[in-house]
N, C-alpha and C positions, 0 to 999 in steps of 0.2 A: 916826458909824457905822463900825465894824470893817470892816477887806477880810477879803471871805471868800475861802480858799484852799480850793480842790479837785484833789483826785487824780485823774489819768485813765491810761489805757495812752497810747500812741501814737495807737493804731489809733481808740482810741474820740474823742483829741484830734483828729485830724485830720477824722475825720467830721461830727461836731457843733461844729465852730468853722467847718464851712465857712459863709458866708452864704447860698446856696443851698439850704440845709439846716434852714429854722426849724420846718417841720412833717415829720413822717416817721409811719411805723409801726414794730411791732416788726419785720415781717417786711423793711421797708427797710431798717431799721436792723443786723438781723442779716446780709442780702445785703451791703451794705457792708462789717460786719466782716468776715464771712467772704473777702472777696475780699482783704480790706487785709491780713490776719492772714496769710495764707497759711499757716494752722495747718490739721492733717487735725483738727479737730474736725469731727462730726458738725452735722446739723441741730440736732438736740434739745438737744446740747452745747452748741452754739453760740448758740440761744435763752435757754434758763437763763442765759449769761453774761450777754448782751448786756438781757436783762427786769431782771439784777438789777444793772447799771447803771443803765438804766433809773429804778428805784424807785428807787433811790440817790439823783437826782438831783428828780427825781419830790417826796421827800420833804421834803429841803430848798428847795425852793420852785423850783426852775428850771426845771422843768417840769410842764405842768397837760397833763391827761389829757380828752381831750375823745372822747367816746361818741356815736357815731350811730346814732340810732334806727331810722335808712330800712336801711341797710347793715349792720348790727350790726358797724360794724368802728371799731378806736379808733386815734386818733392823740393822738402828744401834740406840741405845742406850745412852742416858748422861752417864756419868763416873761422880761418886763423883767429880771428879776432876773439872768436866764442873761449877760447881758450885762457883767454889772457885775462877774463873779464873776473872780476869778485863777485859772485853771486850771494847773497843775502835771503835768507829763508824770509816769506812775511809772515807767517807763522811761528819760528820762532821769537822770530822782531814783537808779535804781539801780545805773545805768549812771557816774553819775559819782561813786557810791561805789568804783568798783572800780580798784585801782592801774593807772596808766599800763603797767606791765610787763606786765598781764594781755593788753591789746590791741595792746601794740606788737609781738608775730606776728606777721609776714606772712597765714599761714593764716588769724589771728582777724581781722585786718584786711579781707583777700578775704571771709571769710564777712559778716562786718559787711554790707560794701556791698552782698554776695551779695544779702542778707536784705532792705537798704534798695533795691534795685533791686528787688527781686518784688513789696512793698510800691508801690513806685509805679507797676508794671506794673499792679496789681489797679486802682489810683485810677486809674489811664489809658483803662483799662476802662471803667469805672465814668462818666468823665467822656465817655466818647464815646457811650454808651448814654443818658446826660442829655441831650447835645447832639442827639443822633438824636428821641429825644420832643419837646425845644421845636422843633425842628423840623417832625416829624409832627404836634404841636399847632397850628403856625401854620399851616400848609398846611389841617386842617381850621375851626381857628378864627381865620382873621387880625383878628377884630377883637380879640380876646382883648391887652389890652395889656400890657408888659412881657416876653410872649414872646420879643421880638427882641433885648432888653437881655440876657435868660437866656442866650440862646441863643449872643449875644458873646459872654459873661462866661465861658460853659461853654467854646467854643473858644479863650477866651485860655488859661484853665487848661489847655486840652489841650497849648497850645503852650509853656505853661511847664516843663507837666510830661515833654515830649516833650524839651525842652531838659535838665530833670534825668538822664531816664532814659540819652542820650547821653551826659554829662559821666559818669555810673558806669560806662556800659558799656566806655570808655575808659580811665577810673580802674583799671578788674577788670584789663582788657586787659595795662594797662601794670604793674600790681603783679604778674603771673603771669608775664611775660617775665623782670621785676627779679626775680622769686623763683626763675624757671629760671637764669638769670644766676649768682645767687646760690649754686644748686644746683651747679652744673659749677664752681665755682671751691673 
């Protein structure tokens, strides 16, 4: 059997390789983007993106589409398949077509992190608003199992990602002193 290769954004990589993540909606799914993107797309902009991901994937077998009859609402589901598959950033794919001299700027540098700091500000988000629900869920359902596994797993992310979002905010700090530095001389 062939490894399948698949392209994704970042933003779409980072969402659906989380493990916490094997069922969603569209409209979870586009909450997430929109927060990770930190792009001014609209709703409706942002849906079309994130549906035609979606089917993208949808169609190659990674994901199956499951329809509720009580709710009329759909989620879709990983497929074994999703698992197995090599996913491909297209942003780093493009990112490292582009010469060394493009990013070695200061400016393109600062903006860089700018960008990957907003980015994990959104997931920071995102990851304490998870942790707030297994929460809210265990408190109304404790028997409910796994709850409290989520609920760890979601605050280690928090703490990991609280740990990233530090390490850039200091990175930014210190390439803007070096870059004033660098201005006065």
């Amino acid at each position: 059997m062939s490894e399948v290769t698949i392209n994704l954004s970042n933003d779409f990589f980072s969402i659906l390789t989380r493990p916490d993540f094997d069922k969603f909606t569209v409209l979870e799914l586009r909450t997430l983007y929109m927060t990770l993107s930190g792009s001014e797309l609209d709703k409706n902009k942002a849906q079309r993106v994130v549906y035609r991901e979606i089917l993208k994937l949808k169609n190659k077998g990674l994901l199956k589409r499951i329809d509720s009859k009580t709710t009329k609402k759909t989620t879709y589901v990983k497929t074994d398949l999703f698992h197995t598959v090599n996913f491909i950033s297209k942003d780093s794919a493009s990112k490292s077509v582009k010469k060394d001299e493009e990013i070695s700027g200061g400016q393109n540098v600062t903006k860089e992190l700018t960008n990957r700091l907003q980015r994990y500000k959104g997931e920071l988000q995102s990851l304490i608003a998870e942790s707030n629900g297994y929460k809210s869920l265990y408190a109304e359902f404790p028997q409910l199992k796994g709850l409290q596994k989520n609920y760890n797993l979601a605050r280690d992310n928090i703490n990991d990602i609280g740990g990233l979002i530090k390490s850039f905010e200091t990175t930014i700090k210190d390439q803007k002193i070096l870059e004033e530095t660098n201005d006065a001389t």
